[in-house]
N, C-alpha and C positions, 0 to 999 in steps of 0.2 A: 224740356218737357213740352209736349204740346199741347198747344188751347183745349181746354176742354167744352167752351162756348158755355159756361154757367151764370153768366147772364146775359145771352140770350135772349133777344125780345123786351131788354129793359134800355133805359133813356137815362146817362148820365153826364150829368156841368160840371163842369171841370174847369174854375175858374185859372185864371194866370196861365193857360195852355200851350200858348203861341213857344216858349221857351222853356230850354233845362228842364229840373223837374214834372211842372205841368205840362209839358210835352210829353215826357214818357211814361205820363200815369195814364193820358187818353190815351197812348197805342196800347199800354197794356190793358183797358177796361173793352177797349176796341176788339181788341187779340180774345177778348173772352167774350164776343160778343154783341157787347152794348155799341149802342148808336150814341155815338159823343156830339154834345155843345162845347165849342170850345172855346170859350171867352179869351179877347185881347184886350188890352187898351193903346196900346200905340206898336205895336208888333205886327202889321196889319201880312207885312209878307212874309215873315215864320208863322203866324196863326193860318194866312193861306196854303202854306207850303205842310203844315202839316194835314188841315184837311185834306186835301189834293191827294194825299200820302195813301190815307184810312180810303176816302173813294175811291181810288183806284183798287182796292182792293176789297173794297163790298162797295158799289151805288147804291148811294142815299141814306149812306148811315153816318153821316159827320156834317157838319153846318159851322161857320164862326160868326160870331156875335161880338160889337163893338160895345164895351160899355166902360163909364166912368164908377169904378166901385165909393169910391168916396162921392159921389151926387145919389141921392134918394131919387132924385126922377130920375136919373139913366139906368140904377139899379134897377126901378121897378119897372121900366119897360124892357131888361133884359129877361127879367123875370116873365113875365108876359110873352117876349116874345119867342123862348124854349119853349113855352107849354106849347104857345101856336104851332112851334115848330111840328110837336109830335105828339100833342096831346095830351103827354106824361109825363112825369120825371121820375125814376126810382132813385136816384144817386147825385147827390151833392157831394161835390168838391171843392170845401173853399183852402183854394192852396195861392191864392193870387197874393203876395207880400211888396213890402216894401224894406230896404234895411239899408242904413247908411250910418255912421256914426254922429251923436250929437251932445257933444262933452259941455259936462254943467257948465256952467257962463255962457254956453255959444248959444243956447238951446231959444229957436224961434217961437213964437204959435202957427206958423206955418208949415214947420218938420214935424209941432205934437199933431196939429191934424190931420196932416197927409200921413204918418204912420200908424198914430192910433185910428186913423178914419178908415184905412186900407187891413192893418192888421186883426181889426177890434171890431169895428162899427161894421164894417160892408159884411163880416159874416154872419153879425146880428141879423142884418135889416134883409140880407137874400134870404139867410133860413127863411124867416119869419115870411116874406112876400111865396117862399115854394113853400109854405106848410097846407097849405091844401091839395097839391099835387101829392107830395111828399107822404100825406096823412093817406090818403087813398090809396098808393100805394105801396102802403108799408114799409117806406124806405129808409135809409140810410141818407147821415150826415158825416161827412168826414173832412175835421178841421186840420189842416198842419200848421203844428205849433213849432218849436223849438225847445231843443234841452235846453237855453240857454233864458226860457220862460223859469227855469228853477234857480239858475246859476248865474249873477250877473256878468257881464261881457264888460268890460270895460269900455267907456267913453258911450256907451250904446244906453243912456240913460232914461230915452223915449222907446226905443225898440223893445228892453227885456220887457219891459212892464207891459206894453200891451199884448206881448205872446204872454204872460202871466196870467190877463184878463182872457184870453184867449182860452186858454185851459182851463179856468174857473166854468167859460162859457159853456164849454162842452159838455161841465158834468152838470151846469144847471140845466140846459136844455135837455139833457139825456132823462133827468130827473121829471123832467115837467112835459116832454112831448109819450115818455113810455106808458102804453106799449105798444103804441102805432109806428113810431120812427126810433130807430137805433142811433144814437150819436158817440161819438168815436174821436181821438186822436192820433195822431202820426208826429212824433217828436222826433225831429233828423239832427242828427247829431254834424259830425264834418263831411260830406258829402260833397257837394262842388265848392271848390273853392272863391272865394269872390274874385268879381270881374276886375276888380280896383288891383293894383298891383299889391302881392303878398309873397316876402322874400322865401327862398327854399328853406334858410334855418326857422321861420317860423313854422312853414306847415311841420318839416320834422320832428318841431316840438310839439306840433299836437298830436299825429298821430303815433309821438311816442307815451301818450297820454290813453291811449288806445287800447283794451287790452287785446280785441283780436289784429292787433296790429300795422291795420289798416286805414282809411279815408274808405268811406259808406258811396254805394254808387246811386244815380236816380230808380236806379233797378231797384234796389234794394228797400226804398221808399217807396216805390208805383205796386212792390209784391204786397209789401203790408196794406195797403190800401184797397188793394184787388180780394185780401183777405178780411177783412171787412166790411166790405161790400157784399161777398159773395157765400160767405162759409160762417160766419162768424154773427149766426144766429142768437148768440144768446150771448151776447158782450152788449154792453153797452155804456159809457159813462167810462169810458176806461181810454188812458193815452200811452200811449204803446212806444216805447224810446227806440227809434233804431239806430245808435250810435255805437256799435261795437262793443259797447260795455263800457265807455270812457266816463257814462254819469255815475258809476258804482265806483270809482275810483275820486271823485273830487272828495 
């Protein structure tokens, strides 16, 4: 199908950009349009390689921005320095994660606050530094959570919980910023598989857990999110599962 360009003349962050998923939610917010921020933290030449991507193909609608999502001061001068960038923001994206397993006994205070700080905390404290942009604009917030904020994972004993708090967050902010800004989730089910080696008998097993059959692509995540952003006027407080159907079946 092609771009219909329906957002158009708006400005959205897109955090975690540089790679995989947040990579392919800024070409698609791009493909309709908007002028993307594309935050990295240590990705400096995939976050470049994808702006490069979007300018070549419109000038001066893509920028990247270094920030540390877990420090309050690098949050809030990325926050600062989007707006500079363009004056506006209609569209928050906190899709930046961290996920590694962290099995009871092992568990540091330095895994809970680099997960829950990245998972939990950093999409507090950005909301909250874009709610004046955000407010003027009447925009959207779109958190991605995990199905697995419902479902525990095993050994992942720091992770579910704060995608947990995570979706709690959405519907408190959805409740408390309406009806200036819309807030939103995107729950991705098995989608890219992790970077860590994972043998073929396990994926087989999940997505024979699947009922359309399949492993979810980033496409399939950056549609839902494009559709929230753009169409999806009168949602809000709602987290949207795109996992083939596999969370009706636990």
């Amino acid at each position: 199908m092609a771009p219909s360009n329906s957002l158009s003349g708006k400005v959205a962050l897109v955090t975690g950009a540089a790679r995989r998923i947040g990579a392919v939610i800024a070409r698609t917010l791009h493909a309709e349009g908007a002028d993307v921020a594309i935050h990295y933290r240590g990705s400096d030449k995939a976050a470049n390689a994808v702006a490069n991507e979007l300018e070549a193909k419109r000038p001066g609608s893509a920028a990247t921005f270094c920030a540390d999502l877990t420090d309050l001061s690098s949050l809030n001068s990325l926050a600062a320095d989007v707006i500079a960038w363009r004056g506006q923001l209609d569209i928050l994206v906190n899709n930046a994660s961290t996920f590694y397993p962290t099995p009871p006994g092992e568990i540091t205070e330095e895994q809970w606050d680099d997960l829950v700080g990245t998972n939990l905390k950093a999409p507090l404290f950005l909301s909250q530094a874009l709610l004046p942009a955000l407010r003027e604009a009447r925009g959207a917030i779109i958190n991605i959570v995990d199905v697995h904020a419902q479902r525990p994972l095993r050994n992942h004993t720091v992770y579910g919980p704060a995608k947990a708090g995570l979706a709690m967050l959405t519907r408190s902010l959805a409740k408390d910023l309406a009806p200036e800004i819309r807030v939103n989730g995107v729950s991705p089910g098995a989608i890219l598989w992790p970077e860590s080696d994972m043998s073929d008998d396990t994926k087989h097993a999940i997505v024979e857990q699947i009922p359309l059959g399949r492993a979810g692509t980033p496409e399939d995540i950056a549609s839902a999110v494009l559709f929230l952003a753009s169409e999806a006027s009168y949602v809000t407080g709602q987290i949207i599962a795109i996992d083939g159907g596999r969370s009706i079946g636990w």
